[in-house]
N, C-alpha and C positions, 0 to 999 in steps of 0.2 A: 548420568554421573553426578553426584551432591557438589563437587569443584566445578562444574563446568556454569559457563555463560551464557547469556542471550540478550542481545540486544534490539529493542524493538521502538518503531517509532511511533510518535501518535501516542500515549499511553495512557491518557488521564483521562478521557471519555469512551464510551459505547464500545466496540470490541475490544480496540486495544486495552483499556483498561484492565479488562476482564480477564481480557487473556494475561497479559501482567502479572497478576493474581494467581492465575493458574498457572504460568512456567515459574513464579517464586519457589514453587512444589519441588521443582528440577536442578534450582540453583540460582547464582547470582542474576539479577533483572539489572542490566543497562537503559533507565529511562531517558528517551531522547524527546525533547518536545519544546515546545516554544516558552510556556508559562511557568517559571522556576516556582511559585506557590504551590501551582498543581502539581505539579512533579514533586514535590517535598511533600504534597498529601498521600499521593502514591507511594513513594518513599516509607510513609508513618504506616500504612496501611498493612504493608509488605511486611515491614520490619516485628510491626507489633505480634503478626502471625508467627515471627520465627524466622521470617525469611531474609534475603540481604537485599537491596538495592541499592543501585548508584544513581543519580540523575545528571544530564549533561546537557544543558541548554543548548538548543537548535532552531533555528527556521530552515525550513528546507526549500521555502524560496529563494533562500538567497545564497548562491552557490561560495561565496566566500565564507558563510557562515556553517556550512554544510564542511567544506573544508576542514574547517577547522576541528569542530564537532568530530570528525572521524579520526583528526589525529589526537583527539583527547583520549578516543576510547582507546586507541592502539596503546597510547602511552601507560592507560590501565595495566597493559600486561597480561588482561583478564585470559585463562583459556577458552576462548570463545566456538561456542557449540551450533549456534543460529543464528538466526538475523531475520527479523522480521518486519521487512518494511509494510506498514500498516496506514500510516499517516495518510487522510486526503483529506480535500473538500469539494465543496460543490455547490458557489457561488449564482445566484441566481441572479447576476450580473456581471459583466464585463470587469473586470481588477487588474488591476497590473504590480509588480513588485516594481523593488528601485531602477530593475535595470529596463521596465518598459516593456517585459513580459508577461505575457497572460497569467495570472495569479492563479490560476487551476490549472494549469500545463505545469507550472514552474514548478511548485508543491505538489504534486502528481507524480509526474513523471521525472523532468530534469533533477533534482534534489533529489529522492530516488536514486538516480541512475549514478550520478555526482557519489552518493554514498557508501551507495554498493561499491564502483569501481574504487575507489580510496581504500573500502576497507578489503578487500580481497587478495590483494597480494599479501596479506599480514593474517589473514587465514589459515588455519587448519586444512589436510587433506580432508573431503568428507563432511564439511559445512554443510550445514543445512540452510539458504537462502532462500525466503520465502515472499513472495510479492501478495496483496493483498490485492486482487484485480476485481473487473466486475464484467457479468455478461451484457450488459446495454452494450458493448460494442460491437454486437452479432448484428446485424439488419433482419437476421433473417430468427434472431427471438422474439417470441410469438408475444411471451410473458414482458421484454421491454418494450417491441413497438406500443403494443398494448396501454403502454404505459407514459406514450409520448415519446419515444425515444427513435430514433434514426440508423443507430447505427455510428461506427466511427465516421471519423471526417474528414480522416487526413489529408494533409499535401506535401506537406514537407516541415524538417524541424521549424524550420527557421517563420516558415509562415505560422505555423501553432504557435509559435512562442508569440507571433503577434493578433494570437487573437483569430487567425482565417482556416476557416474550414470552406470544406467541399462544399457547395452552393444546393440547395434543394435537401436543408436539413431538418433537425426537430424547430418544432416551434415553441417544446418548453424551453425556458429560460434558464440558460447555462449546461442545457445537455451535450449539445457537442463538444464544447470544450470538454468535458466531463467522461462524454464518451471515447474521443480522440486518447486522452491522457490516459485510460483505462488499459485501452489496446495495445500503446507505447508502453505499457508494464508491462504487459501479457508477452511483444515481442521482443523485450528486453530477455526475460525468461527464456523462452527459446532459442535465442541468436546466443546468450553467455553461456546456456546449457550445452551447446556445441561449441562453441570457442575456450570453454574452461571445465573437462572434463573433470578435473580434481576433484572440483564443488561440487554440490546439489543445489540446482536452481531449480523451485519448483514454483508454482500459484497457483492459489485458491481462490477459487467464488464463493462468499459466505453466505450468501443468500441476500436477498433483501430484507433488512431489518428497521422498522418502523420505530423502534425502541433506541437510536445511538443518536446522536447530534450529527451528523452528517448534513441532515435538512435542519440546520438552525436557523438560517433564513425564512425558513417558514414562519406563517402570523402563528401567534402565542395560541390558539383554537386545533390548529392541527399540529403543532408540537403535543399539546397535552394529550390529544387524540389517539397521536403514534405511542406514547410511551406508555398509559396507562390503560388504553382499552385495547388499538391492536397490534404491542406487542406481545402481552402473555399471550395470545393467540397464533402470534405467528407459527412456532413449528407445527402446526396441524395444517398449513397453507403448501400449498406446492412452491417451489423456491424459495419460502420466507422462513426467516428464521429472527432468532433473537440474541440480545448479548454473550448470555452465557451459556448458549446452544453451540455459537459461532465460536465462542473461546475455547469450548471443550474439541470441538474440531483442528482448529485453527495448531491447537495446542499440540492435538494427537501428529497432524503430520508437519509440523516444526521438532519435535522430538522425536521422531521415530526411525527406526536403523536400516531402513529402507536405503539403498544404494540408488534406489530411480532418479532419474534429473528430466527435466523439461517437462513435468505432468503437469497439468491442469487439475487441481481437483474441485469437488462441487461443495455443495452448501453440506452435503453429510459424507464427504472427506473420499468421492468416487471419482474416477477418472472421467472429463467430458472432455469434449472439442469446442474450441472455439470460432471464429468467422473463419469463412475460406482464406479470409486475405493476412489475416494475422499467419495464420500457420504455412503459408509461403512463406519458404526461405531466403529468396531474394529481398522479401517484403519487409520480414523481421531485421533481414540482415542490413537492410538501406535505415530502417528506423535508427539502428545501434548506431551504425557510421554517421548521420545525419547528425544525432544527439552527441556524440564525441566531436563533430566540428563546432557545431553551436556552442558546448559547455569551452573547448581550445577560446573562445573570445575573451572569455572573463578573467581577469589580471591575475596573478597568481596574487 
């Protein structure tokens, strides 16, 4: 529909951007993201195409600031078609925001989850709500151990938010954080997709992409490496893909008239499964309740 909205977070780098670009196609783009420059570059980008965009300053570490951010967009009025939380990172050290939580949990998952529930009552029947997840939290993929990766690591919100994972994890640096926070999307999906039939909550695996700033922490040799020698190569790769590989996916099932809720999709927009323990319902459903006490702390 040419009226309709979509609100996505993350949007001035590597998928988000992209995909930005490509739902202006569909209707108005709500940029939500921390850097008000970049977001006005987005904005210019959008706009000069023909397209509209709004930009709304956010950090989504910081759950008052996430607050707020949501009742901006509400007060827009916009009719809102989707929502695409997108936004992550993946810190290759320990961070904490102001309130003393792990800074890849908080911007991850909490802020996320903080955004979603704020804006959902003020929702459409038939919303499309899309989590942008990752498979490193399987143990049992072949393609992320492979890759250093462990598996999630949960214990409970309250100990993620400080930083503690499962003991006997990845030895790269800032994966389980990364992988934990992953999960906690993927069972956020699941757990709302049953508790709020109305919506469509669904999440995608984009593949791994060598080509976004996700690894900006990385030294300046393998930043330049990922982006200009193997990204054009990634879609030929098994799970790998690239920016605007991932935004023409990303894009197809955030617009499309599909009624499904709680699907997982892959890097080329198919149904998979995720860890055993994610897709317990107990498991998913203790993550949701866990994450609604923890965000209950923070002062209105």
């Amino acid at each position: 529909m040419p009226d309709s909205a979509y609100v996505i977070t993350g949007p001035t780098s590597g998928f988000g951007r992209r995909t930005a670009l490509e739902l202006a196609g569909h209707g108005t783009v709500v940029l939500v993201g921390r850097d008000a420059a970049k977001l006005d570059d987005v904005r210019g980008s959008i706009e000069s195409g023909g397209g509209k965009a709004v930009p709304v300053v956010c950090d989504l570490a910081d759950p008052v600031g996430v607050r707020r951010a949501a009742a901006q967009i509400i007060a827009l009025g916009l009719p809102i078609a989707g929502v695409l939380n997108n936004a992550g990172i993946f810190p290759n050290r320990p961070r904490a925001n102001a309130l003393g939580w792990n800074l890849a949990y908080a911007t991850n998952h909490l802020g996320p989850f903080m955004f979603t529930e704020t804006l959902a009552p003020h929702l459409e029947d038939g919303t499309q709500v899309v989590f942008v997840v990752s498979a490193v939290e399987d143990p049992e993929r072949k393609a992320a151990t492979m890759s250093g990766f462990r598996g999630a690591r949960y214990i409970s919100a309250e100990a993620s938010a400080r930083g503690e994972w499962v003991p006997g994890g990845s030895k790269l640096p800032g994966a389980d954080a990364y992988a934990t926070s992953k999960q906690c999307n993927l069972a956020t999906v699941l757990a709302f997709a049953r508790e709020t039939p109305r919506l469509r909550f669904n999440a995608i695996e984009p593949g791994f992409a060598p080509g976004t700033n996700l690894g900006r922490d990385a030294n300046l040799f393998l930043r330049l490496l990922s982006k200009y020698v193997l990204s054009p190569l990634a879609p030929l790769i098994k799970y790998w893909t690239n920016p605007g590989t991932a935004a023409r996916v990303i894009t197809r099932v955030l617009t499309g008239e599909s009624d499904a809720t709680g699907v997982y999709y892959d890097e080329k927009g198919r149904p998979m499964r995720g860890s055993a323990q994610v897709h317990d319902p107990a498991f998913n459903a203790r993550v949701v309740a866990e994450t609604r006490a923890l965000l209950k702390t923070v002062p209105a």
